[in-house]
C-alpha positions as CSV (number, residue, x, y, z in Angstrom):
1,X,114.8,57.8,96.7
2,X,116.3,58.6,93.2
3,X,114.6,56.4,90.6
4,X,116.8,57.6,87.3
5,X,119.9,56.5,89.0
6,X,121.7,54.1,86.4
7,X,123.7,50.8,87.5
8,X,127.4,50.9,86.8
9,X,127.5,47.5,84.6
10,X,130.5,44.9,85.8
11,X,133.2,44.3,82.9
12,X,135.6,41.1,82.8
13,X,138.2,40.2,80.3
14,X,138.9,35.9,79.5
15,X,140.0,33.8,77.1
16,X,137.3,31.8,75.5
17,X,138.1,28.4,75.6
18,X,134.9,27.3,73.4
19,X,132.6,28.8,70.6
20,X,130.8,24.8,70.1
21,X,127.4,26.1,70.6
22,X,125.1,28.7,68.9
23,X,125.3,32.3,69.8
24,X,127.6,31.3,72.9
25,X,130.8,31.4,73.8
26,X,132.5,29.9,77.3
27,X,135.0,32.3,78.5
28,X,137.7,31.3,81.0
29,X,138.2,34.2,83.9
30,X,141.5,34.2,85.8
31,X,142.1,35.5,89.5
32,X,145.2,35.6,90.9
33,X,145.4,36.3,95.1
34,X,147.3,35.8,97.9
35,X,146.1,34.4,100.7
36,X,146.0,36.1,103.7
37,X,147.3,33.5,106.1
38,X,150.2,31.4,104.2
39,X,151.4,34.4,102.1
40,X,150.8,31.7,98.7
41,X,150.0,33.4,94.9
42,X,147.0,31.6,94.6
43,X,145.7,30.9,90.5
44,X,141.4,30.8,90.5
45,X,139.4,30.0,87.6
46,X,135.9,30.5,86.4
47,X,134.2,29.9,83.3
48,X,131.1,32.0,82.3
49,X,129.0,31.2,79.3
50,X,128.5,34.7,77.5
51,X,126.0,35.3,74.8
52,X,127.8,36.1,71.5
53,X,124.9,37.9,68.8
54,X,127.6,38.0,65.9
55,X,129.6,35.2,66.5
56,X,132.6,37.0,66.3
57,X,134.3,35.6,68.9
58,X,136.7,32.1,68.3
59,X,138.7,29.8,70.8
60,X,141.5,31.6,71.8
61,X,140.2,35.1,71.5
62,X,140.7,37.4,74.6
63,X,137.5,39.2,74.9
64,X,135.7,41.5,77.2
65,X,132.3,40.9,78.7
66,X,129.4,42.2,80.6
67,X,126.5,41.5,83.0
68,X,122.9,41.8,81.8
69,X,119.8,40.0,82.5
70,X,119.2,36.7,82.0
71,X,119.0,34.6,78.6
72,X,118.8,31.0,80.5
73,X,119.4,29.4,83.8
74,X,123.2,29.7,83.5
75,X,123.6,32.8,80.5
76,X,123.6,36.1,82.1
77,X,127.1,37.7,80.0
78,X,127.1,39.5,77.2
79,X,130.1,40.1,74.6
80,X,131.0,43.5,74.2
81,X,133.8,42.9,72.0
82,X,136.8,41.0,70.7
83,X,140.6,42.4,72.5
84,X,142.7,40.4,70.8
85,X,142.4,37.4,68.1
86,X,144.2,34.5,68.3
87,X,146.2,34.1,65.1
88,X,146.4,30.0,63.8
């Protein structure tokens, strides 16, 4: 079995929809579906908490983030950077 193979790393875009706490930002995921049986555009949310080094990102920001190993029980994303600011 090949050892050096490298892991293709998961990349999501959300809006963040807090930058409260330190170093963290909660970012809002949407997925949109239909569903198989009733033919229905179905609207799904999740919210990750994603580790933010710089604090660069601000509510309102679309950003794009990836999985890495684990900071706490329920921080596993990382930023990787800032898509679009949201202008006040």
């Amino acid at each position: 079995m090949d050892t050096n193979r490298s892991k293709v790393q998961r990349t999501l875009m959300g809006l963040v929809v807090s930058d409260k706490m330190d170093k963290t930002v909660v970012v809002k995921m949407e997925r949109v579906y239909r569903h198989p049986k009733f033919d229905k555009t179905i609207r799904s949310f999740k919210k990750y908490k994603v580790h933010d080094e710089n604090e660069q990102a601000r509510e309102g920001d679309t950003v794009e983030f990836y999985e890495g190993r684990p900071m706490s029980k329920t921080k596993y994303m990382y930023l990787a950077r800032v898509i679009k600011t949201h202008s006040v």
